[in-house]
DONU-899899 format. One line per 8 residues: their letters; for each residue x, y, z of C-alpha. Coordinates in pm, 1 decimal. Example, Ala and Ser with C-alpha at 12.3 -4.5 7.8 and 13.67 -1.06 7.14 Angstrom:
BEGIN
as> 1230.0:-450.0:780.0  1367.0:-106.0:714.0
REM end
This chain:
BEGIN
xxxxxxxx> 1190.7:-318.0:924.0  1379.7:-620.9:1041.8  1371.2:-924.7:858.0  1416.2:-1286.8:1030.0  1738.4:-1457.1:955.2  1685.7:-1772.3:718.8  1850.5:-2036.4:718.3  1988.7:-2212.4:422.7
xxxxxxxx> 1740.1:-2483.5:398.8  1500.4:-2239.3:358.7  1624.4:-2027.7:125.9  1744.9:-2327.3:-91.2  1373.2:-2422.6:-32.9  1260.9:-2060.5:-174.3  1512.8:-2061.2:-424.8  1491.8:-2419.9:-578.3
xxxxxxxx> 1178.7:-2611.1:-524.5  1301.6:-2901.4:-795.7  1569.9:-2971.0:-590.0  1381.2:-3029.2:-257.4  1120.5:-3217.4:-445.3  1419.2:-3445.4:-595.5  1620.6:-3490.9:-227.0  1231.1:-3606.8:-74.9
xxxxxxxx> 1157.0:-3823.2:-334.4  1512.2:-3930.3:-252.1  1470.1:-3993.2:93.8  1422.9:-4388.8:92.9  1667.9:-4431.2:-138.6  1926.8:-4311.1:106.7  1834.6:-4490.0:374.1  1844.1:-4845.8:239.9
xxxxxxxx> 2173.2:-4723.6:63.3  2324.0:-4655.2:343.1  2204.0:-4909.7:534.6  2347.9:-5188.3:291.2  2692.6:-4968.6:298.0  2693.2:-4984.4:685.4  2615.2:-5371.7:704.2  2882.1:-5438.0:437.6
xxxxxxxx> 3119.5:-5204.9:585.6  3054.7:-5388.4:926.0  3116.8:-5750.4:797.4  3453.6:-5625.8:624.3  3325.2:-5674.4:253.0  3381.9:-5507.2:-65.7  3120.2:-5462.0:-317.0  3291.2:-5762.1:-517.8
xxxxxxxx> 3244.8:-6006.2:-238.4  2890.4:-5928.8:-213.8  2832.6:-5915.8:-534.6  3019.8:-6287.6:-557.7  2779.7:-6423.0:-237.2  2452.0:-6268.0:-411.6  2488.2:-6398.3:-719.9  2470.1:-6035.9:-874.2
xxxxxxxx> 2704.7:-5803.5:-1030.1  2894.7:-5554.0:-906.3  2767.2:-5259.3:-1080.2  2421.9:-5345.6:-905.4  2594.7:-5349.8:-620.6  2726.4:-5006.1:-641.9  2338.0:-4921.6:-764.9  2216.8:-5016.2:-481.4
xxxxxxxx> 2440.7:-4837.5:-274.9  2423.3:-4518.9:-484.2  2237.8:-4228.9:-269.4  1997.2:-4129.9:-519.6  1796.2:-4337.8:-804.4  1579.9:-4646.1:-829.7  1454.0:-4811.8:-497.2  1630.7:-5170.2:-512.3
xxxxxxxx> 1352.6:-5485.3:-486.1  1289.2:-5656.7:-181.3  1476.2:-5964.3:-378.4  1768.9:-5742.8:-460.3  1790.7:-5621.5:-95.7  1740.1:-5980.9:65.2  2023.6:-6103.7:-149.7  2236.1:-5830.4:-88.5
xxxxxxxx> 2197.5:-5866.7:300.2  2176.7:-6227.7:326.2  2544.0:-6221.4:183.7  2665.2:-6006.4:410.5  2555.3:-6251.6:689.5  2293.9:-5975.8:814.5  1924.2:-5983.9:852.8  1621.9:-5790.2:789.3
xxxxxxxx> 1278.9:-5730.8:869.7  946.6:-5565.8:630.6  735.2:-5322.5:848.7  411.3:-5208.9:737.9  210.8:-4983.3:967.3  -85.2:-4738.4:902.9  33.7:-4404.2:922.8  390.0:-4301.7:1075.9
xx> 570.2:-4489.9:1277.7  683.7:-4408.8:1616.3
REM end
């Protein structure tokens, strides 16, 4: 009998279902974290000079850039990019995008 080769996602799937439900439910917090990282990385800021321009502290900066935990507010993340100089649009669509 030959069995299929797996690969690790899937056995890490088989093995630990909590942790693939906590890395999806994860998913848009990495994104927007590491889109704010990229944009502030890009301009040549640190966390303190954004922090400074936004008007918020540091340690919500380095909240919002964390890869896991709360999603930030629209507020937060309109602050944070509008000191960095960047911009940002809101899409809403039915069903997946393209």
């Amino acid at each position: 009998m030959t069995t299929a080769t797996r690969t690790f996602h899937q056995r890490i799937r088989d093995a630990r279902p909590d942790v693939v439900k906590r890395q999806a439910k994860n998913v848009h917090k990495r994104e927007i974290a590491m889109k704010l990282r990229v944009l502030r990385d890009a301009v040549g800021m640190t966390q303190a000079d954004v922090a400074r321009n936004s008007d918020m502290k540091e340690p919500t900066i380095a909240r919002m850039e964390a890869l896991s935990g709360p999603v930030p507010s629209l507020d937060s993340i309109s602050r944070y990019v509008e000191a960095c100089g960047g911009h940002h649009d809101l899409v809403i669509t039915h069903g997946d995008l393209p």
